[in-house]
Backbone as CSV, one residue per row, in Angstrom:
resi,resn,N_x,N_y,N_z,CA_x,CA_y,CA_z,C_x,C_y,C_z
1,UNK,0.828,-1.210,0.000,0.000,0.000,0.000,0.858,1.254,0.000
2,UNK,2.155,1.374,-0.346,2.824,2.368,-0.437,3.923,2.662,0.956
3,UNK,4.204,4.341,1.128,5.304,4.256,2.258,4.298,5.450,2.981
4,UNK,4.284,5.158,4.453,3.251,6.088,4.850,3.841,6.406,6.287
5,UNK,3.569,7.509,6.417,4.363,8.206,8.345,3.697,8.035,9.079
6,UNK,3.704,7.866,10.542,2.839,7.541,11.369,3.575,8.739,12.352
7,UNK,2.270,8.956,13.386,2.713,9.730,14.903,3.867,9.122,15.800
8,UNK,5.010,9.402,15.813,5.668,9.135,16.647,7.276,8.124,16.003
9,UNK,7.107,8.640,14.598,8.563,7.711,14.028,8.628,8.972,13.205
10,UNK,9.822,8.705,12.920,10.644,9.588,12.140,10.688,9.427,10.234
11,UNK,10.787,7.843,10.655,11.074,7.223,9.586,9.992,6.867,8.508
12,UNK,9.965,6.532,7.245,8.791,6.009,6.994,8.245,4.746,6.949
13,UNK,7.146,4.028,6.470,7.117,2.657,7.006,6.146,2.151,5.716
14,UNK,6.836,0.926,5.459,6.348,0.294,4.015,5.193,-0.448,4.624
15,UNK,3.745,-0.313,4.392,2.378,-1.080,4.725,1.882,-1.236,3.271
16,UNK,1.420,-3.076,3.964,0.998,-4.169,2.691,-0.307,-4.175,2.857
17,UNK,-1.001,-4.636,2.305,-2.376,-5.623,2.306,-2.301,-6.765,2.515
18,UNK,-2.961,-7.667,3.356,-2.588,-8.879,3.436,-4.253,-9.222,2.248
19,UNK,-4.273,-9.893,1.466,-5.662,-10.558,1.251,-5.828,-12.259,1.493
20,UNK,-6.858,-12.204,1.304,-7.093,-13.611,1.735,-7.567,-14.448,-0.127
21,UNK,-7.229,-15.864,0.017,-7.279,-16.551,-1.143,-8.547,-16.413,-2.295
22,UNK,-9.813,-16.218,-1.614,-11.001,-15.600,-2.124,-10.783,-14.264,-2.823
23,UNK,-10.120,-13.333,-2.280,-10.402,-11.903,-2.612,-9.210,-12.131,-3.741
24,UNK,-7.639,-12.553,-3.320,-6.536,-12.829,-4.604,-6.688,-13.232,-5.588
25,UNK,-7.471,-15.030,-5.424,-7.499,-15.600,-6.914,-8.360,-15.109,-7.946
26,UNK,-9.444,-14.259,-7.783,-9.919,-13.650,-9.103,-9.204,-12.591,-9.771
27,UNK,-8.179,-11.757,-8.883,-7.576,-10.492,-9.312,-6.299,-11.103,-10.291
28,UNK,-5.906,-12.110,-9.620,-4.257,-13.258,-10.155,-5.125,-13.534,-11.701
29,UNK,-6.088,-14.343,-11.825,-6.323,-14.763,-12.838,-7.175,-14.160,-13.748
30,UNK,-7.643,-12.749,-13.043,-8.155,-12.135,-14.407,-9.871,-12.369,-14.710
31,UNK,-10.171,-13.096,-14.083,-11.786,-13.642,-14.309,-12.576,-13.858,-13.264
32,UNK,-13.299,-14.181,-13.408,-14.552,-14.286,-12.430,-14.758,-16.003,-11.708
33,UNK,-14.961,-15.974,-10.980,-15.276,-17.507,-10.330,-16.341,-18.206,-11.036
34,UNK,-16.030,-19.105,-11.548,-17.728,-19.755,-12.200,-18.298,-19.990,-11.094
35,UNK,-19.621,-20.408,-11.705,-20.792,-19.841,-11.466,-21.636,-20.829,-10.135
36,UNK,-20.907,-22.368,-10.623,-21.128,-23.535,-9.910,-20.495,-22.905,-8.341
37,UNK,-19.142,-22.573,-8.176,-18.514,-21.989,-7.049,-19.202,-20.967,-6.615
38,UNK,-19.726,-20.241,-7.079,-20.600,-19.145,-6.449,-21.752,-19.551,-5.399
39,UNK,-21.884,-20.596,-6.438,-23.661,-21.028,-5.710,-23.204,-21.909,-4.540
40,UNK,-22.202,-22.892,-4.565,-21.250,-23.634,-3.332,-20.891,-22.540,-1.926
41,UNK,-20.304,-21.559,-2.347,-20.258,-20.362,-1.248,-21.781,-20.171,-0.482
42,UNK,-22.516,-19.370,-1.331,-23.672,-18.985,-0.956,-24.210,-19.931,0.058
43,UNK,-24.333,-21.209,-0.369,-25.095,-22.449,0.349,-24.599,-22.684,1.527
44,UNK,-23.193,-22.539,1.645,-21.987,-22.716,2.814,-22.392,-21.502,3.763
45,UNK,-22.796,-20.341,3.256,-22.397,-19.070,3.932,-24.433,-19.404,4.700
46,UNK,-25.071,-19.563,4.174,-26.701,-19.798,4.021,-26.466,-21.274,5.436
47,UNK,-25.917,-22.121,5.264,-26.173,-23.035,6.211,-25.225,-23.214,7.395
48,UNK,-23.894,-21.882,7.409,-23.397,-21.601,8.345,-24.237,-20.159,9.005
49,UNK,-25.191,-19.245,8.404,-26.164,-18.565,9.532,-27.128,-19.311,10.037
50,UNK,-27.361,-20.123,9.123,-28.908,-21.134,10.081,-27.943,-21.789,11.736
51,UNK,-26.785,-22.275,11.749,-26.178,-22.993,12.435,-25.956,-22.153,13.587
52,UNK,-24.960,-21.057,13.125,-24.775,-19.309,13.947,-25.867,-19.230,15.153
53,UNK,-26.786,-19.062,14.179,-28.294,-18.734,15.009,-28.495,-19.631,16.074
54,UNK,-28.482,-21.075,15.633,-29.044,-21.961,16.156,-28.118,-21.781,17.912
55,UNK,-26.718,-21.614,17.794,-26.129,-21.822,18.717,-26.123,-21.030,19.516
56,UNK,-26.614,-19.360,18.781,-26.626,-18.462,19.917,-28.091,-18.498,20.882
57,UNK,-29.006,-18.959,20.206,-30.529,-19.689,21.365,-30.197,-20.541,21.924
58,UNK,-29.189,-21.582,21.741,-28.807,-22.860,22.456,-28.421,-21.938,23.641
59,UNK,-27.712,-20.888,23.374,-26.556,-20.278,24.543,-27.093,-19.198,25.214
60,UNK,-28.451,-18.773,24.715,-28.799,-17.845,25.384,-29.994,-19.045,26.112
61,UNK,-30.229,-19.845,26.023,-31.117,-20.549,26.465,-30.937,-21.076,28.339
62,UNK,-28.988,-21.858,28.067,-28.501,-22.212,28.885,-27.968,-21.260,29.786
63,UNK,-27.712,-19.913,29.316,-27.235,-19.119,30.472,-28.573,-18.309,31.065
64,UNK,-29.652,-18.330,30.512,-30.705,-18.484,31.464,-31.177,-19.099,32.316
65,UNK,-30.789,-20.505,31.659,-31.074,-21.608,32.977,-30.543,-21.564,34.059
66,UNK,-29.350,-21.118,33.945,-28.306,-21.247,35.278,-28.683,-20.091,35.917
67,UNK,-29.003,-19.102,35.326,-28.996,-17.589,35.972,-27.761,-17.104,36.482
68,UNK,-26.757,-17.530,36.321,-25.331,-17.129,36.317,-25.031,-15.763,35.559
69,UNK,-24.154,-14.967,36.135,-23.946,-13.430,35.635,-22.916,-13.412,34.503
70,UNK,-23.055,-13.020,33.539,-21.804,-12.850,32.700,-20.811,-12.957,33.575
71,UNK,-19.691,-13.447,32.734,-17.945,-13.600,33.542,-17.503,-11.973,32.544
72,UNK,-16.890,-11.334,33.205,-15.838,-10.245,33.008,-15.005,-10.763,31.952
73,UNK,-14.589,-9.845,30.828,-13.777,-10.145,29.732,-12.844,-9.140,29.299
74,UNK,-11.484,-9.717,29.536,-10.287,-8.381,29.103,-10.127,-8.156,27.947
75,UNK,-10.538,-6.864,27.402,-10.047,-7.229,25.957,-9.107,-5.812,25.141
76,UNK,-9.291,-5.261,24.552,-8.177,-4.307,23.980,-8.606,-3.276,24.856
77,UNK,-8.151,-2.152,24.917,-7.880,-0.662,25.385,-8.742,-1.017,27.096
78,UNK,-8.727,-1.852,27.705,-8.693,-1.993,28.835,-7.950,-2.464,29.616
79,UNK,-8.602,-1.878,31.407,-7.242,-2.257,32.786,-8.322,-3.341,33.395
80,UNK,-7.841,-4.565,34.031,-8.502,-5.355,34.753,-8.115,-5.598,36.066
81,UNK,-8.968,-5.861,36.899,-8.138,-5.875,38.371,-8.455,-7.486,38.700
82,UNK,-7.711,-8.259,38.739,-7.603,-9.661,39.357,-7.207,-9.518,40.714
83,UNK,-8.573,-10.649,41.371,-7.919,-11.613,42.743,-8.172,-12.333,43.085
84,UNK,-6.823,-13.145,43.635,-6.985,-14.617,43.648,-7.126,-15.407,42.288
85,UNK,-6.074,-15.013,41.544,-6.278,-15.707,40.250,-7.419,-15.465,39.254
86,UNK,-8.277,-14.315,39.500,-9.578,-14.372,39.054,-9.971,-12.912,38.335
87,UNK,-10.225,-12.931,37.491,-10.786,-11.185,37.093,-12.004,-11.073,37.542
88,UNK,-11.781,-9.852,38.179,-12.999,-8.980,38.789,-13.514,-8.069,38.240
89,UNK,-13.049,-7.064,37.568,-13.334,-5.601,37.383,-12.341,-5.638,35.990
90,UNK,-12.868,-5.253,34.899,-12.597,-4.857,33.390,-12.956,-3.004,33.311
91,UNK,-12.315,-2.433,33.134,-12.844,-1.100,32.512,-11.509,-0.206,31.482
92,UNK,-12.907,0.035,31.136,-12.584,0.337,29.656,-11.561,1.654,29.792
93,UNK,-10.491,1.942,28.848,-9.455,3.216,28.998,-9.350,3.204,27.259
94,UNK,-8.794,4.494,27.427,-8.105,5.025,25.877,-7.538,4.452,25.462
95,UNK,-7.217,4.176,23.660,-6.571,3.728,23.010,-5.301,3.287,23.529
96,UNK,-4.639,2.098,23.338,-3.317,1.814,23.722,-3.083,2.142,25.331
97,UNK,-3.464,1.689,25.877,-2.726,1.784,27.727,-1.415,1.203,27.605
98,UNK,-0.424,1.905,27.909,0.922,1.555,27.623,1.746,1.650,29.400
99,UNK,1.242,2.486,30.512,1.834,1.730,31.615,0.566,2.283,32.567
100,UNK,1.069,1.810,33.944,0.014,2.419,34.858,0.841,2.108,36.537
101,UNK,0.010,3.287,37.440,0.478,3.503,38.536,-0.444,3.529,39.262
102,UNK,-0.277,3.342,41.043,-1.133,3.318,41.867,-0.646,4.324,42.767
103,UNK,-1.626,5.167,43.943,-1.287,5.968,44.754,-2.392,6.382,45.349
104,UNK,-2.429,6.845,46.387,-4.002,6.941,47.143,-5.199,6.952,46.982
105,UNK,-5.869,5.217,46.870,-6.487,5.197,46.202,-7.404,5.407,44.765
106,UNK,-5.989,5.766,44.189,-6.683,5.861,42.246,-5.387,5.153,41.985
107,UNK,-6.125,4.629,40.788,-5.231,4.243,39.570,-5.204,4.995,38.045
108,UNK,-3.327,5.372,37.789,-3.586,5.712,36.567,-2.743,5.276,35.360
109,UNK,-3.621,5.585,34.736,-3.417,4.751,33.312,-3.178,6.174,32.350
110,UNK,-1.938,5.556,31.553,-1.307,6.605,30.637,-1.686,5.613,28.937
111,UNK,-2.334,6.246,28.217,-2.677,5.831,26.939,-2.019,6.495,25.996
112,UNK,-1.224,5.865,24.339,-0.485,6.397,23.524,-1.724,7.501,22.963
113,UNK,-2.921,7.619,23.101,-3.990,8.281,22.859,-3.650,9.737,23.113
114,UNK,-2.816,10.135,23.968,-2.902,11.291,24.653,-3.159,11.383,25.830
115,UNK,-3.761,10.363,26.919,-4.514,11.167,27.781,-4.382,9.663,29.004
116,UNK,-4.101,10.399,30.133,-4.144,10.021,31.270,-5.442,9.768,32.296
117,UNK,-6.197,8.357,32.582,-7.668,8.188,32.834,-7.024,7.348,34.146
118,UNK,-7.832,8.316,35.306,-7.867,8.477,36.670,-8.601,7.061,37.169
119,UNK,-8.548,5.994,37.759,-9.761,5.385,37.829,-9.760,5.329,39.501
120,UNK,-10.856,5.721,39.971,-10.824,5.547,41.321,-11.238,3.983,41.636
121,UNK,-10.403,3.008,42.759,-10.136,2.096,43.028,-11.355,1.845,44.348
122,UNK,-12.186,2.476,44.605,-13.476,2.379,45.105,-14.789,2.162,44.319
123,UNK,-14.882,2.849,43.481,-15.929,2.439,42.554,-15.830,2.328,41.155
124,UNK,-14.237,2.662,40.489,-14.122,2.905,39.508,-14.375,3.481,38.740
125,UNK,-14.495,4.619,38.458,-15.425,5.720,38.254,-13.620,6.439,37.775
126,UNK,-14.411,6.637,36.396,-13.269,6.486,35.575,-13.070,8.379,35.265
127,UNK,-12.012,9.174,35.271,-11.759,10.389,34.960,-10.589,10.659,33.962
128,UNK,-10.978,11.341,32.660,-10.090,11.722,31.823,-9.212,12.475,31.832
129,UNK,-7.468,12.524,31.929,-6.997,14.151,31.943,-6.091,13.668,30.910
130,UNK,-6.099,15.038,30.053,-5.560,15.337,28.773,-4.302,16.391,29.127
131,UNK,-3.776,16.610,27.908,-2.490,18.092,28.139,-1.405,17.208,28.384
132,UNK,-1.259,16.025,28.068,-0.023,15.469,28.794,0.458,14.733,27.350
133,UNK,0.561,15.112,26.338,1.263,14.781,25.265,1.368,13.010,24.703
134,UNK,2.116,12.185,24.743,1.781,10.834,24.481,2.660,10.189,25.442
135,UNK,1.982,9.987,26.120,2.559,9.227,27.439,3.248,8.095,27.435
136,UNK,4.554,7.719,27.850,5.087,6.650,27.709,5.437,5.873,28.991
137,UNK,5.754,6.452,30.166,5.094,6.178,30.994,5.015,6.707,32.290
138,UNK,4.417,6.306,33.580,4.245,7.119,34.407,3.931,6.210,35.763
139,UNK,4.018,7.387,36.939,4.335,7.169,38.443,4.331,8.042,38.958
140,UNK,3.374,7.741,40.306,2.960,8.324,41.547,2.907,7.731,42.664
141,UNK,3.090,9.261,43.763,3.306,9.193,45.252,3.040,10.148,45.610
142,UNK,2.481,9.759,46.724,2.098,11.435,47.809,1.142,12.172,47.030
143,UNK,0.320,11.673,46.292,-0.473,12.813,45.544,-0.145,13.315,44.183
144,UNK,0.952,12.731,43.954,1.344,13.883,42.646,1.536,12.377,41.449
145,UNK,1.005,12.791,40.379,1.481,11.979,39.462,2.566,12.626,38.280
146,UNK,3.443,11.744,37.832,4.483,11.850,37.003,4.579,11.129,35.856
147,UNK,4.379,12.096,34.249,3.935,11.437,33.286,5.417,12.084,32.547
148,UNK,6.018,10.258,31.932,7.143,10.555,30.485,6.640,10.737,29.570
149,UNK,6.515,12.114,28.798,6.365,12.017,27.955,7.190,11.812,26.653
150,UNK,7.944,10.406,26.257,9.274,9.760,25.727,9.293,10.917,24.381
151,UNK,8.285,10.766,23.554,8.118,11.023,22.242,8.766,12.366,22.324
152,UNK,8.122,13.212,22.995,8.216,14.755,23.057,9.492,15.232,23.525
153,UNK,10.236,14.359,24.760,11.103,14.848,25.558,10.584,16.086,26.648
154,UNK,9.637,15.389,27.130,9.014,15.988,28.460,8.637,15.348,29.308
155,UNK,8.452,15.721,30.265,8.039,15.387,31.948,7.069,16.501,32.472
156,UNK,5.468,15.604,32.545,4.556,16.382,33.276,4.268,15.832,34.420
157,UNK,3.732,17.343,35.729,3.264,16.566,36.717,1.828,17.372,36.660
158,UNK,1.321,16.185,37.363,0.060,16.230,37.458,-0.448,15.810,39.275
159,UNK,-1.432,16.929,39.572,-1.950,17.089,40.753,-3.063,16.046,40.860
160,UNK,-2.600,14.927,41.635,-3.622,13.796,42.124,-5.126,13.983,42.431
161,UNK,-5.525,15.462,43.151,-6.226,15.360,44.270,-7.297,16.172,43.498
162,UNK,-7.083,16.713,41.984,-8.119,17.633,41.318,-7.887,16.873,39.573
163,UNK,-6.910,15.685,39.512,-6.725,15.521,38.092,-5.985,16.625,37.142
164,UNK,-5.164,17.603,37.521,-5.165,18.504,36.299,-3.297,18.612,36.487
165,UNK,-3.254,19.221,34.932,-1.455,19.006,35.064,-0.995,20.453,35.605
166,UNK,0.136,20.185,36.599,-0.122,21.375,37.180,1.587,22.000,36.042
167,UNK,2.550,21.454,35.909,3.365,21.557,34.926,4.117,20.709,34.276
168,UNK,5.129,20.974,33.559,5.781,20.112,32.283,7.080,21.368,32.215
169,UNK,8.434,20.041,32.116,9.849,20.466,31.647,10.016,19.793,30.302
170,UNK,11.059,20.571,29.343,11.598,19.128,29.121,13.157,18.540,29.441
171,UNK,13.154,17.486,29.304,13.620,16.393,30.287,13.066,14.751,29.224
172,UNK,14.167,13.981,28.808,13.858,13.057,27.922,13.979,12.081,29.166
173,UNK,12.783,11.144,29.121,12.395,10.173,29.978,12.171,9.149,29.023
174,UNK,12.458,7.865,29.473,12.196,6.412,29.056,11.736,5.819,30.051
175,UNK,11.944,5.835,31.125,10.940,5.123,32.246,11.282,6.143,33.668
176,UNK,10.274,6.176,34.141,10.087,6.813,35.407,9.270,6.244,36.522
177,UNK,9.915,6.350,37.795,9.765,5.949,38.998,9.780,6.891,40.141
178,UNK,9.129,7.063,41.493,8.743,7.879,42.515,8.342,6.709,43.911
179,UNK,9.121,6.943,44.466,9.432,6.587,45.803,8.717,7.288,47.284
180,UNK,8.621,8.626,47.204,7.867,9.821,48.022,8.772,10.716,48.048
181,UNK,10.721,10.407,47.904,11.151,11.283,48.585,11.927,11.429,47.280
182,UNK,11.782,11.036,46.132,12.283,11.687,44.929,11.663,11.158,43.919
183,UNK,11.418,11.506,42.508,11.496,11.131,41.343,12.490,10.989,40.705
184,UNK,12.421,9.385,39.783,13.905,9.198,38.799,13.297,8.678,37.897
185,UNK,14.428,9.158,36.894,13.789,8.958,35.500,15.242,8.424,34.606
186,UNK,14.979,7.658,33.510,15.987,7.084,32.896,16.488,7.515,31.170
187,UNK,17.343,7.991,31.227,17.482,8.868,29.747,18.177,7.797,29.200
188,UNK,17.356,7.190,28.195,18.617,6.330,27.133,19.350,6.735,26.287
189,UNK,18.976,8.343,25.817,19.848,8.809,24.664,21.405,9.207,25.805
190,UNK,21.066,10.041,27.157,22.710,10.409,27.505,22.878,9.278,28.379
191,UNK,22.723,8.014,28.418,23.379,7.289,29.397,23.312,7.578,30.630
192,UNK,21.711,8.351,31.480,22.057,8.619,32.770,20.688,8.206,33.395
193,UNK,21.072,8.534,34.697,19.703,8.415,35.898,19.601,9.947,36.365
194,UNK,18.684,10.243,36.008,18.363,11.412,36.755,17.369,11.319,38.049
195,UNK,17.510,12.610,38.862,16.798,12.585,40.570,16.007,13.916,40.231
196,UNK,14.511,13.736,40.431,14.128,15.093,40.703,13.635,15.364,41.641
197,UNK,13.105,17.040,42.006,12.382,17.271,43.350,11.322,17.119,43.334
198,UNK,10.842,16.433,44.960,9.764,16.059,44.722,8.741,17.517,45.181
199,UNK,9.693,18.155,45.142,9.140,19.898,45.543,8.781,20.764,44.800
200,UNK,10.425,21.013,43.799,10.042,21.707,42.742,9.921,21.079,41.276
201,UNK,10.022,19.768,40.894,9.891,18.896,40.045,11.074,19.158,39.408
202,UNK,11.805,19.514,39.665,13.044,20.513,38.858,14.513,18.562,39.288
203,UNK,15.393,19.345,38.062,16.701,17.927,38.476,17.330,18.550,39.538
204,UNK,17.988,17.324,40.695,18.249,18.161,41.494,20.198,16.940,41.977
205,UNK,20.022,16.255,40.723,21.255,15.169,40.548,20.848,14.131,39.447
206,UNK,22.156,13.666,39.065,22.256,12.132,38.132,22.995,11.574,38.631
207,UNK,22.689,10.543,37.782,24.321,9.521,38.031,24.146,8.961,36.398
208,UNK,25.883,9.103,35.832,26.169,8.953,34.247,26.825,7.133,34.544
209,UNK,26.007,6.948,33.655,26.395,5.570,33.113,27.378,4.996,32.044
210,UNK,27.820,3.961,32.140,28.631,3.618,31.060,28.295,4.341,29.438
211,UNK,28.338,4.360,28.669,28.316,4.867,27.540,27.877,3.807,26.983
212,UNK,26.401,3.979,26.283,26.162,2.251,25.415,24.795,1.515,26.589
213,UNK,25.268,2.425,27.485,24.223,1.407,28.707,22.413,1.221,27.882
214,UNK,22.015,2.631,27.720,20.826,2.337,27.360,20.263,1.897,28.534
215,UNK,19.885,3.274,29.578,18.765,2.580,30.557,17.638,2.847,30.283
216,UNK,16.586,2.197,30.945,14.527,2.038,30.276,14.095,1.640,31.509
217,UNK,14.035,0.587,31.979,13.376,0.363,33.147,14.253,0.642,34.715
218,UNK,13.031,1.032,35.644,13.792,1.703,36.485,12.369,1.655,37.641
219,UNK,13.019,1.642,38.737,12.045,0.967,40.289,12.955,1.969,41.157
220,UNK,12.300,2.640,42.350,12.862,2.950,43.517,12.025,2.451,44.007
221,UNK,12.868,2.308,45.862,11.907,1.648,47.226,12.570,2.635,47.934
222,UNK,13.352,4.070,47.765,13.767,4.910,48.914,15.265,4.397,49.578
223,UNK,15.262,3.230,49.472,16.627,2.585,50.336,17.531,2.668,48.709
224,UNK,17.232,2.191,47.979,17.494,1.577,46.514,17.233,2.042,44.931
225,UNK,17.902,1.974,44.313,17.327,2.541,42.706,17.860,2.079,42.008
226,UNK,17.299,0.547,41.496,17.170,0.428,40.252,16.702,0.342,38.806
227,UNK,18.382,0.093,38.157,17.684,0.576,36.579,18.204,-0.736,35.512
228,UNK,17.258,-0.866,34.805,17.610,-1.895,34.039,17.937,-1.008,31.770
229,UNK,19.428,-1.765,32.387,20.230,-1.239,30.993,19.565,-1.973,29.966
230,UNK,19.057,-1.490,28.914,18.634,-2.567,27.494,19.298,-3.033,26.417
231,UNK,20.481,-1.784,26.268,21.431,-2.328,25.419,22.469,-2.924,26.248
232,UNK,23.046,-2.954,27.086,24.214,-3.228,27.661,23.898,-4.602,28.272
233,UNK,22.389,-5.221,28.572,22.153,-6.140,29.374,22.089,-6.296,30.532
234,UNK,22.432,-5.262,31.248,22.516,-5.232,32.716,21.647,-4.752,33.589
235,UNK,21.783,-5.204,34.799,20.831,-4.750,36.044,21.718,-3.887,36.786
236,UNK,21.652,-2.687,37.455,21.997,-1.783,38.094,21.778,-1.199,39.479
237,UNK,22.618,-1.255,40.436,21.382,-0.694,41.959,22.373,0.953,42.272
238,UNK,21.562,1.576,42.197,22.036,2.891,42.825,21.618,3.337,44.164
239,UNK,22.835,4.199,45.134,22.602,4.398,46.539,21.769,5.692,45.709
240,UNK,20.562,6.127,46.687,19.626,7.130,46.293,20.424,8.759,47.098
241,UNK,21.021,8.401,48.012,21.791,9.455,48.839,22.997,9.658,48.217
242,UNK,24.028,8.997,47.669,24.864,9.723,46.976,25.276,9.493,45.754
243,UNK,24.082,9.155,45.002,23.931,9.110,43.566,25.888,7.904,42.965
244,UNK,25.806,6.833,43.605,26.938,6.071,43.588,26.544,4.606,43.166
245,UNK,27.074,4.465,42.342,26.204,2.750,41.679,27.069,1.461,43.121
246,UNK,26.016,0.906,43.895,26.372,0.005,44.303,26.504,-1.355,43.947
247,UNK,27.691,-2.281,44.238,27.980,-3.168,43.950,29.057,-3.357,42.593
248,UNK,28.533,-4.388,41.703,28.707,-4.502,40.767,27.374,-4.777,39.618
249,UNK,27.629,-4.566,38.348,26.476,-4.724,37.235,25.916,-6.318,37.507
250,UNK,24.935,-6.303,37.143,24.382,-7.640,37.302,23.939,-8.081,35.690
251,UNK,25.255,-8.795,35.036,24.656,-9.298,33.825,23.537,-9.973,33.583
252,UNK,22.666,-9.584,32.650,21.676,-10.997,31.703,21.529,-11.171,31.200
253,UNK,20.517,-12.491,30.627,21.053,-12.686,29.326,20.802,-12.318,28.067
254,UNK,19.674,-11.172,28.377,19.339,-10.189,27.139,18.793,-9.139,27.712
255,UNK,18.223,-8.401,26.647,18.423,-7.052,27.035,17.102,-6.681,27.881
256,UNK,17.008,-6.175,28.721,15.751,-5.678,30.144,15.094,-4.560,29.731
257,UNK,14.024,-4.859,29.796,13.042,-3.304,29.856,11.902,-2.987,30.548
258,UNK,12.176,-3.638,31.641,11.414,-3.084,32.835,11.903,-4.062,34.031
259,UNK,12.109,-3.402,35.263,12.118,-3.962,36.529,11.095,-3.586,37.706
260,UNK,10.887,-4.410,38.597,10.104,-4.123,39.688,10.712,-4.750,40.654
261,UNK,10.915,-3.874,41.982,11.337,-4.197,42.949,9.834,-5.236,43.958
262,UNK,11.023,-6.679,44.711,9.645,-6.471,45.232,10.303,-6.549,46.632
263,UNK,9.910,-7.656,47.739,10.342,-7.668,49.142,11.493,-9.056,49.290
264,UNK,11.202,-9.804,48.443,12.183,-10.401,48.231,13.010,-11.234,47.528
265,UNK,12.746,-9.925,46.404,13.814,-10.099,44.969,13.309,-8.952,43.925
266,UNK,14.222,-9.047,42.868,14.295,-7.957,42.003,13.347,-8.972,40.650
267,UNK,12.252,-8.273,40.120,11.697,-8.739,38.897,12.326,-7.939,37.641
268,UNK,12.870,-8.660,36.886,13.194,-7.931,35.765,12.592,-8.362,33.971
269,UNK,11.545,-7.559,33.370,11.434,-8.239,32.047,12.269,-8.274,31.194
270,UNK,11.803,-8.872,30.004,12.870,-8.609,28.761,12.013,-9.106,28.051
271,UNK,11.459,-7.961,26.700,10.447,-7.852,25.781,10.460,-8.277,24.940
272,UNK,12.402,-8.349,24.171,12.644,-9.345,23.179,13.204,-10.731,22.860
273,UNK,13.111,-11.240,24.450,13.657,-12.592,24.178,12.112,-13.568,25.105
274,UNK,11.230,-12.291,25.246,10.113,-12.878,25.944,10.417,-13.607,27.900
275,UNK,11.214,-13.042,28.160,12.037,-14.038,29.902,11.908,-12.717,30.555
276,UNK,11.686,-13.661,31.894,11.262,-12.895,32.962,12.425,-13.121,34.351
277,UNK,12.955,-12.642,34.678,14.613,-12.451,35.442,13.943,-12.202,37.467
278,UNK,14.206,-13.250,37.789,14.552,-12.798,39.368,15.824,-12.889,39.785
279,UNK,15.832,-11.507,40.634,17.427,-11.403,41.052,17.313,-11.239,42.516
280,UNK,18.107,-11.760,43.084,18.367,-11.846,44.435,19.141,-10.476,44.744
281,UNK,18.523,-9.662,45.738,19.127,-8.390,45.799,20.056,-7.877,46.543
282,UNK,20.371,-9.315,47.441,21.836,-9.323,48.226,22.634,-9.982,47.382
């Protein structure tokens, strides 16, 4: 279908048609399907709605009988809340939900859509806030939420307690994390960790990484800060007080793009080899 630009690449991007064998073989050969095949379809298509039908009265029949409630179903541009192995609560969010955060009682969800949807974790009762550019991703504490905006090379914050953005730097973020007593954010283009205030949202320290590191995912717990390198392969722990990488790198075996701290061990993904990494954090 030609070379066509999309929101958020630079580059351009070659899009096909896929067709299917029905719609190809008359265009390949130039002619029309005889006539016998026509009437074979029709009959097929004619005694697969009689069947259709039949099964959806079979099924609306039996889930009357039982009187059983619909089961909850996850499906695109929604957040679900499971427990105990079980989905509870499906609701619906903007195009593409690409990360999400929790903090006194709301949850929020950052969509490539534009727009950041509040969901309160009491009734769910879902609130839209916009102005925050294309969110890549985001984290909150104490009230305040913190949205990357990767694409743009900005960082908005946004006031928990009314939904609205109260400002925006820029500041190139790839993943961001908030602890209460700072925000950090991970720049893959300069190789660093940055610290901001959790006062004036402003940088207030880094710490520079190898050259090549490529950090993306990134967790604080206040004691700890780590960041997971994507090109370099590595896991990283930084002291949060004097911006000093402790230990040594923790190789793996491909490249990481997201970590979560938990109580006792480090979760780390990796998007392109599909593996999921626990690390022992002593």
């Amino acid at each position: 279908a030609g070379a066509r630009r999309f929101k958020g690449f630079l580059d351009e991007w070659h899009v096909f048609r896929v067709m299917g064998p029905e719609l190809a073989a008359p265009s390949q050969a130039g002619s029309e399907p005889p006539e016998d095949g026509i009437r074979q379809r029709r009959l097929v298509l004619a005694l697969g709605g009689v069947i259709g039908a039949a099964l959806v009265i079979g099924l609306a029949i039996v889930v009357g009988m039982t009187a059983q409630p619909p089961v909850a179903a996850a499906g695109p541009n929604t957040v679900v809340r499971i427990e105990r192995d079980e989905l509870v609560n499906v609701v619906p969010v903007a195009r593409a939900p690409t990360a999400l955060a929790s903090d006194q009682g709301a949850l929020w969800v950052a969509s490539e859509a534009g727009t950041l949807t509040r969901i309160a974790l009491s009734d769910l009762d879902a609130q839209v806030v916009g102005g925050v550019g294309i969110p890549t991703a985001v984290a909150a504490a104490d009230g305040t939420v913190w949205v990357a905006q990767g694409y743009e090379g900005r960082v908005a914050r946004v006031d928990g307690a009314d939904a609205a953005v109260r400002d925006t730097q820029s500041l190139h973020a790839r993943g961001i994390a908030a602890d209460g007593s700072a925000v950090w954010i991970t720049d893959d283009i300069a190789d660093r960790v940055v610290r901001l205030s959790t006062e004036t949202g402003r940088e207030d320290g880094a710490v520079t990484l190898i050259p090549g590191s490529g950090p993306r995912g990134i967790d604080a717990t206040g004691a700890s800060v780590w960041v997971a390198n994507e090109r370099a392969g590595t896991l990283v722990e930084i002291d949060p007080s004097s911006l000093a990488l402790i230990g040594h790198e923790i190789g793996l075996g491909s490249g990481p793009t997201d970590v979560a701290v938990g109580t006792e061990a480090i979760w780390v993904t990796s998007m392109d080899a599909d593996v999921l990494y626990r690390v022992d954090p002593d």
